[in-house]
CHARMM-style PDB file with segment names, atoms N, HN, CA, C and O in Angstrom:
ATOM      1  N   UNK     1       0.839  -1.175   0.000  1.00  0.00      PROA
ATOM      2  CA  UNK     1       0.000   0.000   0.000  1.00  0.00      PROA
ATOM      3  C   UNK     1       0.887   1.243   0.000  1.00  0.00      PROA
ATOM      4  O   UNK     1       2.007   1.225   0.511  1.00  0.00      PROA
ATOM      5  N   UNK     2       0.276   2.507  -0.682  1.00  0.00      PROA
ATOM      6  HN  UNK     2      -0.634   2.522  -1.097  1.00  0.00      PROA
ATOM      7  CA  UNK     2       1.201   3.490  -0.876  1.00  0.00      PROA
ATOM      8  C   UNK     2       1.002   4.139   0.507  1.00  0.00      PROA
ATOM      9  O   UNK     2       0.006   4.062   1.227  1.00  0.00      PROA
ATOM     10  N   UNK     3       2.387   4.927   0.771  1.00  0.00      PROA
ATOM     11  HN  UNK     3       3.196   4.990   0.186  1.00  0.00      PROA
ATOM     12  CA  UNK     3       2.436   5.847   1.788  1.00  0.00      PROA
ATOM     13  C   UNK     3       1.848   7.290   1.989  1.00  0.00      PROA
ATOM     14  O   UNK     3       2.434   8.250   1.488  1.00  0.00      PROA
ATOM     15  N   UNK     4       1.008   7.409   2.519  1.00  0.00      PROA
ATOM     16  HN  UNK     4       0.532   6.629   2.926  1.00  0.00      PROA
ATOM     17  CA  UNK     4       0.213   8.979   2.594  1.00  0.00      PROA
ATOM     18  C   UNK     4       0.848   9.946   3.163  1.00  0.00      PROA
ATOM     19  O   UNK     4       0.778  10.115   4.380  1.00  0.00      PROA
ATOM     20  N   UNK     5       1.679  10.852   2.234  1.00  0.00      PROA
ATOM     21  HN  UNK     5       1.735  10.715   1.245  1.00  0.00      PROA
ATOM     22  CA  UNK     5       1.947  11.689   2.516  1.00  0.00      PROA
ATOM     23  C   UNK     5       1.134  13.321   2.566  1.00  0.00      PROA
ATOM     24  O   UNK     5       0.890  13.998   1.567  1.00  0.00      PROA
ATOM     25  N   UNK     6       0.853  13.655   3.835  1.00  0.00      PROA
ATOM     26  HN  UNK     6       1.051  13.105   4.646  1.00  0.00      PROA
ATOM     27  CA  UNK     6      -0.037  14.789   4.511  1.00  0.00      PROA
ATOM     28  C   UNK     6       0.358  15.850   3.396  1.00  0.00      PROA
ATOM     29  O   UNK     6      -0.468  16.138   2.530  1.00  0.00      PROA
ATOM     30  N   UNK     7       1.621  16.433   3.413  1.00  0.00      PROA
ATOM     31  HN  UNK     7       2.292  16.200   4.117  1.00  0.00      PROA
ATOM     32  CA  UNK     7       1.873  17.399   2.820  1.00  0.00      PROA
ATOM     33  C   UNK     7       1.168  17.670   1.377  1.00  0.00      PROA
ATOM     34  O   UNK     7       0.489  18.661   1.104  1.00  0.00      PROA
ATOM     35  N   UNK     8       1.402  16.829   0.706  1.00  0.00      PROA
ATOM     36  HN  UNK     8       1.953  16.025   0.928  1.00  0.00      PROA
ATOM     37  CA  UNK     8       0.792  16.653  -0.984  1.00  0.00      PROA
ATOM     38  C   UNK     8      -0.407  16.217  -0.913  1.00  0.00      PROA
ATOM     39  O   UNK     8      -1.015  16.216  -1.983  1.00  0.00      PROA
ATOM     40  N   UNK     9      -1.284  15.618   0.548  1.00  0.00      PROA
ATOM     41  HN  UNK     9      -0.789  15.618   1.417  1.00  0.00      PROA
ATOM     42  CA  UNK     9      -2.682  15.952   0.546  1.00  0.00      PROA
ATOM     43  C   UNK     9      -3.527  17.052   0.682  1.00  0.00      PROA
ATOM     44  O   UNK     9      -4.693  17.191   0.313  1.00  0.00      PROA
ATOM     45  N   UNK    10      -2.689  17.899   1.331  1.00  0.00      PROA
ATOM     46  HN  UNK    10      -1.742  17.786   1.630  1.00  0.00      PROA
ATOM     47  CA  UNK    10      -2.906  19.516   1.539  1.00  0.00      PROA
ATOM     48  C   UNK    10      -3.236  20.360   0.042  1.00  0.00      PROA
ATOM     49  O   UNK    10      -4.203  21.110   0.171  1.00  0.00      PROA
ATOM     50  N   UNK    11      -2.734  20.374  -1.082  1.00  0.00      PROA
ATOM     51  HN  UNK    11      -1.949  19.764  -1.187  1.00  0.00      PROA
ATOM     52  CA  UNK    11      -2.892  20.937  -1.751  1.00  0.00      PROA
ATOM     53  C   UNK    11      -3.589  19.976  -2.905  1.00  0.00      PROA
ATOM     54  O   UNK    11      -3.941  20.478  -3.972  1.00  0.00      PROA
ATOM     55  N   UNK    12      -3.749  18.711  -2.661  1.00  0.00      PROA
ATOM     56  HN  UNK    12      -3.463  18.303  -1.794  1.00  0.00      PROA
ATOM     57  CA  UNK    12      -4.920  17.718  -3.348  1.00  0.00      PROA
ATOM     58  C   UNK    12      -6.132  18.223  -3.513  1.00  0.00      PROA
ATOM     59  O   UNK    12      -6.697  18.621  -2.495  1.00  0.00      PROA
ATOM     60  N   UNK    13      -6.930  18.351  -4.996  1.00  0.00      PROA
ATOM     61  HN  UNK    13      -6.471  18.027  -5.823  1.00  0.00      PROA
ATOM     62  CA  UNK    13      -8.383  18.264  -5.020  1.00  0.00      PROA
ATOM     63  C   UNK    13      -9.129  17.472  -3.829  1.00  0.00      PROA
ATOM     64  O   UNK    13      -8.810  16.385  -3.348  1.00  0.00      PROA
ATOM     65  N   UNK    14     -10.071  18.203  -3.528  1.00  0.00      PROA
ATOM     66  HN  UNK    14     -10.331  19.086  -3.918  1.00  0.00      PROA
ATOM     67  CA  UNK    14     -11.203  17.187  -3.053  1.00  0.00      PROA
ATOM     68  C   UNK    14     -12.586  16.533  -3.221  1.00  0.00      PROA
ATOM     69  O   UNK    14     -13.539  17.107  -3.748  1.00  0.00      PROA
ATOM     70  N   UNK    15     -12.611  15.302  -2.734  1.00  0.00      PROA
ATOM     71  HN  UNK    15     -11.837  14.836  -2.306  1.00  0.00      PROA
ATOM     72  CA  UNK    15     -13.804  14.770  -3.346  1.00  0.00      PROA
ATOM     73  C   UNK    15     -14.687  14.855  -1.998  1.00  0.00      PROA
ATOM     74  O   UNK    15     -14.186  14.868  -0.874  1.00  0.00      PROA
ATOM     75  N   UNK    16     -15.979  14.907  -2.247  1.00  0.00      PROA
ATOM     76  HN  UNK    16     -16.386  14.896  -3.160  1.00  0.00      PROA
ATOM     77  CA  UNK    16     -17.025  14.622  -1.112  1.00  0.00      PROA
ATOM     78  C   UNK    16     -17.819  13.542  -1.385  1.00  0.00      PROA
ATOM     79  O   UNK    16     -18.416  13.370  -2.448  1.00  0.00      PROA
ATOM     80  N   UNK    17     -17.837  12.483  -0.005  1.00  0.00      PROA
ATOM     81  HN  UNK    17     -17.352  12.623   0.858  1.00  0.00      PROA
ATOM     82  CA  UNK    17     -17.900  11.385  -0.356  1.00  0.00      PROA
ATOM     83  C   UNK    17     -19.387  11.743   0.477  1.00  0.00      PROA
ATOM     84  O   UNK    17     -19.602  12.897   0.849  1.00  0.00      PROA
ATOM     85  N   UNK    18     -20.497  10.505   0.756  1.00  0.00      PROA
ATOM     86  HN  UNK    18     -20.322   9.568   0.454  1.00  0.00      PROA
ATOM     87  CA  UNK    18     -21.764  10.680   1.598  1.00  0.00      PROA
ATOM     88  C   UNK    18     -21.392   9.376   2.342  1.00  0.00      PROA
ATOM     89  O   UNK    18     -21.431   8.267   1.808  1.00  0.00      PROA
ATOM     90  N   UNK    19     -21.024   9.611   3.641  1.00  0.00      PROA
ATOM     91  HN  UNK    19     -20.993  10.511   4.075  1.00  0.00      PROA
ATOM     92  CA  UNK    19     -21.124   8.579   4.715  1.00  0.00      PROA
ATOM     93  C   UNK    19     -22.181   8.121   5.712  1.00  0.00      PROA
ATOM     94  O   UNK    19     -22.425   9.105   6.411  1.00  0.00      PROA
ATOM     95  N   UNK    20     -22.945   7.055   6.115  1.00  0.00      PROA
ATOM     96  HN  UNK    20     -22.746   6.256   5.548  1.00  0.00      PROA
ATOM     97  CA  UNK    20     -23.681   7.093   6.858  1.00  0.00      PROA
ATOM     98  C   UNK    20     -23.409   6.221   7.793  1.00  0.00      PROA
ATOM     99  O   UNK    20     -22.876   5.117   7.679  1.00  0.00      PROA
ATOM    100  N   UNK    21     -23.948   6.974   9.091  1.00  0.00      PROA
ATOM    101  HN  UNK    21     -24.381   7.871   9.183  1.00  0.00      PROA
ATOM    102  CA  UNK    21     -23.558   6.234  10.336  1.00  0.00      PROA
ATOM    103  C   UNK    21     -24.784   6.395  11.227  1.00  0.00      PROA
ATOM    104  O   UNK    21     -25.607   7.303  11.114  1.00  0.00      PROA
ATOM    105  N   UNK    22     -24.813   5.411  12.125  1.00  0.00      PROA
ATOM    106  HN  UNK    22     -24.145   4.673  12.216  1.00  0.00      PROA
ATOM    107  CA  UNK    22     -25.999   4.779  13.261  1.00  0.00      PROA
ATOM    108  C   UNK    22     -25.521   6.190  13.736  1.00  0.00      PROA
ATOM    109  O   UNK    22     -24.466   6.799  13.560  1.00  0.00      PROA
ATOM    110  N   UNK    23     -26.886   6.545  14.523  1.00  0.00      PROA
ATOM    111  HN  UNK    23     -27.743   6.050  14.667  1.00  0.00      PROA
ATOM    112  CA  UNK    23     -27.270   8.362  15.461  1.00  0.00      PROA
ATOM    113  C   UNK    23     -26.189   8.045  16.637  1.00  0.00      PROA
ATOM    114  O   UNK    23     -25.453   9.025  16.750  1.00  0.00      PROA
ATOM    115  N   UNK    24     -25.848   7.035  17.531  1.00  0.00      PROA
ATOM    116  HN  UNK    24     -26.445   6.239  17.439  1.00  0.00      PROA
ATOM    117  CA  UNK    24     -25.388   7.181  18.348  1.00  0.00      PROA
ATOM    118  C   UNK    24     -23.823   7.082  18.167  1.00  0.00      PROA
ATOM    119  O   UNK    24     -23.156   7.165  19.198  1.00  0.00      PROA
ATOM    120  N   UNK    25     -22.927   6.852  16.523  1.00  0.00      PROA
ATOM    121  HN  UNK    25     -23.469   6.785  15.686  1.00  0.00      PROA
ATOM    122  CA  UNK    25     -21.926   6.861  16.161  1.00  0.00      PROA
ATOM    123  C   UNK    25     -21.873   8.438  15.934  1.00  0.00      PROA
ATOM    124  O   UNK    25     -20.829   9.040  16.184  1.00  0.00      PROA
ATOM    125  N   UNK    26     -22.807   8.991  15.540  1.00  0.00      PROA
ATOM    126  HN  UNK    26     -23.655   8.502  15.336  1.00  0.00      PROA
ATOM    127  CA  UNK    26     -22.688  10.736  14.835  1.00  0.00      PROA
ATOM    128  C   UNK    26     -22.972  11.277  15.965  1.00  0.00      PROA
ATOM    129  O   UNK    26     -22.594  12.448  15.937  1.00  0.00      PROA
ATOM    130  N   UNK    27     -23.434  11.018  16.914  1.00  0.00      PROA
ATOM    131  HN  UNK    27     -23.741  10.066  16.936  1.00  0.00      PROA
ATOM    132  CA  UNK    27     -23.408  11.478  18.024  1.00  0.00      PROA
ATOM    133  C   UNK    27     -22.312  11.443  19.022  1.00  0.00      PROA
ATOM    134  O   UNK    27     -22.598  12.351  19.802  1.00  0.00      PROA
ATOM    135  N   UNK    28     -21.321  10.940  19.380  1.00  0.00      PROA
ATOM    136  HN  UNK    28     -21.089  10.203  18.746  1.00  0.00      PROA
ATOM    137  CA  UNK    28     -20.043  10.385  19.411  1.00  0.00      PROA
ATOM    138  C   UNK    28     -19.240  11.145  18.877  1.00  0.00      PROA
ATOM    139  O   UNK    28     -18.599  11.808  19.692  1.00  0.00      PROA
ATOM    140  N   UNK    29     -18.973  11.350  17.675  1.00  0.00      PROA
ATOM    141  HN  UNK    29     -19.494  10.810  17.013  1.00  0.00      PROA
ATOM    142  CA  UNK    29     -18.350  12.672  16.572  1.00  0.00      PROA
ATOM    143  C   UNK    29     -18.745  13.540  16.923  1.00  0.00      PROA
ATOM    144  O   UNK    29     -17.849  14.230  17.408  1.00  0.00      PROA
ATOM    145  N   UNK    30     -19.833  14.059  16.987  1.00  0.00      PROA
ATOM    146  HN  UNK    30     -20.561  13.498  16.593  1.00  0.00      PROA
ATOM    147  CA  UNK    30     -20.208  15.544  17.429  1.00  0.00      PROA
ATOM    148  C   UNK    30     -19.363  15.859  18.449  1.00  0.00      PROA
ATOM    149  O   UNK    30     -18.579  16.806  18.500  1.00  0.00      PROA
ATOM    150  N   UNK    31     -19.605  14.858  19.403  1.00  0.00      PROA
ATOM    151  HN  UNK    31     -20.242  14.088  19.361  1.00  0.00      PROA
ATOM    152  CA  UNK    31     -19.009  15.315  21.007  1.00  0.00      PROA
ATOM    153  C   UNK    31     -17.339  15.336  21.084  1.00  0.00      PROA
ATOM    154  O   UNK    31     -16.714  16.228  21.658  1.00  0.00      PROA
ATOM    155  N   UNK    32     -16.780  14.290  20.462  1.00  0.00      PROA
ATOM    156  HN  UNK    32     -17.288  13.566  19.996  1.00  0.00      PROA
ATOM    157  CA  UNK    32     -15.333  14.967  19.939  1.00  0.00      PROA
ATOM    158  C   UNK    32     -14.791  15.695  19.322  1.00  0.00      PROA
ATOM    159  O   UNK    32     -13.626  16.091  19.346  1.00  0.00      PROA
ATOM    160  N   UNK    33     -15.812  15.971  18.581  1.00  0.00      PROA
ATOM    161  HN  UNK    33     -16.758  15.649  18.562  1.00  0.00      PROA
ATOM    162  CA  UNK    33     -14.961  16.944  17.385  1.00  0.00      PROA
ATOM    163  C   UNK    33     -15.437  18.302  18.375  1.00  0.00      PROA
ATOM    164  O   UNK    33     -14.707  19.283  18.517  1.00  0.00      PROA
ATOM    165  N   UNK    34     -16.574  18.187  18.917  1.00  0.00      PROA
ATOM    166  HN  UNK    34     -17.167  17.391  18.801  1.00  0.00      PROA
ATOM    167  CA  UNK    34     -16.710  19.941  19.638  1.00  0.00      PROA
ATOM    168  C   UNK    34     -15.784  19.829  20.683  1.00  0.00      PROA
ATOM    169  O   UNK    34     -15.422  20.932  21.092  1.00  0.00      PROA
ATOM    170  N   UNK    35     -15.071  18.484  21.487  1.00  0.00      PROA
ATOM    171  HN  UNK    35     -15.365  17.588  21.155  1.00  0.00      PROA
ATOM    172  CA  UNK    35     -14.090  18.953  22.590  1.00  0.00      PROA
ATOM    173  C   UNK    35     -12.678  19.173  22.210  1.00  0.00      PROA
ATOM    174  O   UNK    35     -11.730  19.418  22.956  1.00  0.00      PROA
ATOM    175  N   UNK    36     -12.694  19.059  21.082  1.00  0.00      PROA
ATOM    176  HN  UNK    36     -13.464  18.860  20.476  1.00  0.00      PROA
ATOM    177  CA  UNK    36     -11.204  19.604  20.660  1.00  0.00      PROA
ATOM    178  C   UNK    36     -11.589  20.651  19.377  1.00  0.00      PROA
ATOM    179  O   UNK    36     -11.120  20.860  18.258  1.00  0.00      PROA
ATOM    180  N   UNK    37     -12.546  21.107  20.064  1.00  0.00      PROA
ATOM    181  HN  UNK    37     -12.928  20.937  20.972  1.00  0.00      PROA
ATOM    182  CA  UNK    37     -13.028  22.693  18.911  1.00  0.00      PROA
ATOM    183  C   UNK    37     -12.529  22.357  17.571  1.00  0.00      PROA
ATOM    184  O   UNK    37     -11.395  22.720  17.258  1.00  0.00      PROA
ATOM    185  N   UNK    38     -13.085  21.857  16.947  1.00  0.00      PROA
ATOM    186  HN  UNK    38     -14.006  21.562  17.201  1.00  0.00      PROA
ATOM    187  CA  UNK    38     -12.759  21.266  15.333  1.00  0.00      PROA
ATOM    188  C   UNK    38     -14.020  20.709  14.812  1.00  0.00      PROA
ATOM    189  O   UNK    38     -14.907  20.196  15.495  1.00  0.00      PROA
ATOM    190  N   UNK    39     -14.009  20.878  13.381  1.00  0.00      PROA
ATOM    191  HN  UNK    39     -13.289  21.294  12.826  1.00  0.00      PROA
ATOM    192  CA  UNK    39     -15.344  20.499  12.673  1.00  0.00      PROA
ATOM    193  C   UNK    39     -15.291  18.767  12.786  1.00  0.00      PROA
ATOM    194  O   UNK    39     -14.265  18.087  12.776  1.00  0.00      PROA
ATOM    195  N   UNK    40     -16.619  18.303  12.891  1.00  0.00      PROA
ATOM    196  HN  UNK    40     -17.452  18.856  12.899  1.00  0.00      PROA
ATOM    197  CA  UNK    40     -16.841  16.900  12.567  1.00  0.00      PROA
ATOM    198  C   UNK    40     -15.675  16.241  11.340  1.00  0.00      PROA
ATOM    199  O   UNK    40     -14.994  15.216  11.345  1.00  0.00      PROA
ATOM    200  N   UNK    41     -15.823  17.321  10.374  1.00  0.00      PROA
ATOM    201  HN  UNK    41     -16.376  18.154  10.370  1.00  0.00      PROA
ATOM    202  CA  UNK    41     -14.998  16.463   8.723  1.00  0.00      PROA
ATOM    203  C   UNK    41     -13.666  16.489   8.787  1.00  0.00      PROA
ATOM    204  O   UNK    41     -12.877  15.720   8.238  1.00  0.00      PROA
ATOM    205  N   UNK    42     -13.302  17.992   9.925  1.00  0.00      PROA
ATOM    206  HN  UNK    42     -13.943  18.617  10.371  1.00  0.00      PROA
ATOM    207  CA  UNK    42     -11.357  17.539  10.043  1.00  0.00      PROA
ATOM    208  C   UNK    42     -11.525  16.768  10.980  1.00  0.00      PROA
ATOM    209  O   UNK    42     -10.441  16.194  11.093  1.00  0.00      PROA
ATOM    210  N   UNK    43     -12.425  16.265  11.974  1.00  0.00      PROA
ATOM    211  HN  UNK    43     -13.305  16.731  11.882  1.00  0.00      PROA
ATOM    212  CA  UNK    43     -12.060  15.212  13.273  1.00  0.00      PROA
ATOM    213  C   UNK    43     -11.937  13.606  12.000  1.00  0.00      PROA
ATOM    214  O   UNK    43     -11.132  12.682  11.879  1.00  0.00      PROA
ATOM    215  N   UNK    44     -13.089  13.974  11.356  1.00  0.00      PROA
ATOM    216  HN  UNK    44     -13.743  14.724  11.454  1.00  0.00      PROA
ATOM    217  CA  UNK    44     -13.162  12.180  10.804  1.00  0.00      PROA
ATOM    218  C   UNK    44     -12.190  12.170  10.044  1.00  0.00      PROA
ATOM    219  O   UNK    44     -11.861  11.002   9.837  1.00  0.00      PROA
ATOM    220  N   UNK    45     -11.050  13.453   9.096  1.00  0.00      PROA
ATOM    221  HN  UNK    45     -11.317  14.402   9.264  1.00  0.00      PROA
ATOM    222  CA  UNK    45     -10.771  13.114   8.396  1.00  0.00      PROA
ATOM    223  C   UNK    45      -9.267  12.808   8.975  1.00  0.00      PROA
ATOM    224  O   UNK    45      -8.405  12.155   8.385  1.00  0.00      PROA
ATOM    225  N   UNK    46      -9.145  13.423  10.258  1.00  0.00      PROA
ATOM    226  HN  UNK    46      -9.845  13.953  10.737  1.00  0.00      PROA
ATOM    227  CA  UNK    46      -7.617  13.003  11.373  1.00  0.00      PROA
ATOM    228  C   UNK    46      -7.929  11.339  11.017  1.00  0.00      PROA
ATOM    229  O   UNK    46      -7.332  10.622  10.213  1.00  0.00      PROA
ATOM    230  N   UNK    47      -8.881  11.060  11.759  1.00  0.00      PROA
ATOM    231  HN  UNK    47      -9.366  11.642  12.412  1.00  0.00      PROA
ATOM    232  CA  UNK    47      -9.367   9.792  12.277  1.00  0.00      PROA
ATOM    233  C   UNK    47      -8.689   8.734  11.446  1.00  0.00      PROA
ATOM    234  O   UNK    47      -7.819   7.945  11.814  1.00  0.00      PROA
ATOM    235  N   UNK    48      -9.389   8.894   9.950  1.00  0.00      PROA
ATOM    236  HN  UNK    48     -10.096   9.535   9.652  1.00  0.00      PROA
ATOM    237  CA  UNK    48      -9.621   8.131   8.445  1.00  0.00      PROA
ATOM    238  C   UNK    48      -7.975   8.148   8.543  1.00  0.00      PROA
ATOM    239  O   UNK    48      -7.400   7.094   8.818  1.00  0.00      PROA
ATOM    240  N   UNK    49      -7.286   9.255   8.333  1.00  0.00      PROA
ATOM    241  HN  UNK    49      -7.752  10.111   8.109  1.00  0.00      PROA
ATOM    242  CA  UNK    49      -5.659   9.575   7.813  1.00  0.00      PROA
ATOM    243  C   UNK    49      -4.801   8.208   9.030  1.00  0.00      PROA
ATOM    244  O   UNK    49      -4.247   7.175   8.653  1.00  0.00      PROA
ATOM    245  N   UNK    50      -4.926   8.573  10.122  1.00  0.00      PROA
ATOM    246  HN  UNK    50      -5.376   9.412  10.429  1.00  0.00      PROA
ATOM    247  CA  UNK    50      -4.486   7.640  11.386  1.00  0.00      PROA
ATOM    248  C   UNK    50      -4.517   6.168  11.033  1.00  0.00      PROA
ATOM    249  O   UNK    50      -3.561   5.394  10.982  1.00  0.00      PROA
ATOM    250  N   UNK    51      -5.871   5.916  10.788  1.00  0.00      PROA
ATOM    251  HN  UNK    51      -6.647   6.545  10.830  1.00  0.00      PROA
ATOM    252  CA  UNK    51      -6.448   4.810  10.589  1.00  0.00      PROA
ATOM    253  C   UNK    51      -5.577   3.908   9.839  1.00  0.00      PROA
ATOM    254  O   UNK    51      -5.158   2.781  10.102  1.00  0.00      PROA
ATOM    255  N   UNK    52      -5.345   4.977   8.466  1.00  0.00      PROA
ATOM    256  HN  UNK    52      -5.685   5.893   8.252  1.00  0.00      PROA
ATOM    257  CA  UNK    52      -4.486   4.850   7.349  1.00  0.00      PROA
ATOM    258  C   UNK    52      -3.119   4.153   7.253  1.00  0.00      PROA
ATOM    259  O   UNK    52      -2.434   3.359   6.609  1.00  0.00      PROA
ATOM    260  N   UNK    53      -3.172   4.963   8.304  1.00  0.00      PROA
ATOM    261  HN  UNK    53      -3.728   5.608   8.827  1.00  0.00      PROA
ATOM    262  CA  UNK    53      -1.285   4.836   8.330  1.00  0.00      PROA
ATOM    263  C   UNK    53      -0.839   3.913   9.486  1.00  0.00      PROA
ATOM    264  O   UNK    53       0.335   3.544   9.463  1.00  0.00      PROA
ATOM    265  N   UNK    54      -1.611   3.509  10.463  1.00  0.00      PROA
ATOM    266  HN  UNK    54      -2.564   3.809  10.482  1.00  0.00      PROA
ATOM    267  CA  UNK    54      -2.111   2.302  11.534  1.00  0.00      PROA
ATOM    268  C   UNK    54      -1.592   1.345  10.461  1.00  0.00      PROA
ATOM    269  O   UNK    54      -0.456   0.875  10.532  1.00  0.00      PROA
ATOM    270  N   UNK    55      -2.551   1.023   9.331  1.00  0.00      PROA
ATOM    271  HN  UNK    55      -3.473   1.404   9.273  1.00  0.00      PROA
ATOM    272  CA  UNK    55      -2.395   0.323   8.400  1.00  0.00      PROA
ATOM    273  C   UNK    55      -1.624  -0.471   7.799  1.00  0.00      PROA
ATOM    274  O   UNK    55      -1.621  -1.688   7.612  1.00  0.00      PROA
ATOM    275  N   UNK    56      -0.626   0.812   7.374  1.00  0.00      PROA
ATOM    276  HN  UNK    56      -0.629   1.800   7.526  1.00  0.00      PROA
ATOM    277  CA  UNK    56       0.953   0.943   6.380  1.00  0.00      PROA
ATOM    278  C   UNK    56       1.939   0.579   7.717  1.00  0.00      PROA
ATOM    279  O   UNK    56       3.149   0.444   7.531  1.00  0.00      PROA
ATOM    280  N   UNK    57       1.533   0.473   8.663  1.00  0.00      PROA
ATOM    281  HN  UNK    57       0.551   0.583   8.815  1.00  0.00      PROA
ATOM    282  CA  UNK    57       2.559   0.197   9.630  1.00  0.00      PROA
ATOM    283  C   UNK    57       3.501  -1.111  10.011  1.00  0.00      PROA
ATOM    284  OT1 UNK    57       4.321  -1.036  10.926  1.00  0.00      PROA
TER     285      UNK     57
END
């Protein structure tokens, strides 16, 4: 698997994808992403990137 490099994702087009999740998973997100004052889409998209690279590890 290729290595994700942050930097050259920064200036990457973006796509918007439609995710759906059970109320008490989006509910969950809400409450993290407001305790570290950040939108839901940069919390999921930390999350997704982490996840990522968990991965490649």
């Amino acid at each position: 698997m290729q290595e994700i490099d942050l930097d050259l994702l920064r200036n990457e087009r973006t796509v918007t994808i439609g995710t759906v999740f059970p109320e008490s998973m989006a509910t969950a997100i809400e409450e993290r992403a407001k305790s570290e004052l950040i939108s839901r889409s940069s919390w999921l998209r930390r999350v997704v990137l982490a996840e990522l690279q968990r991965a490649n590890a």
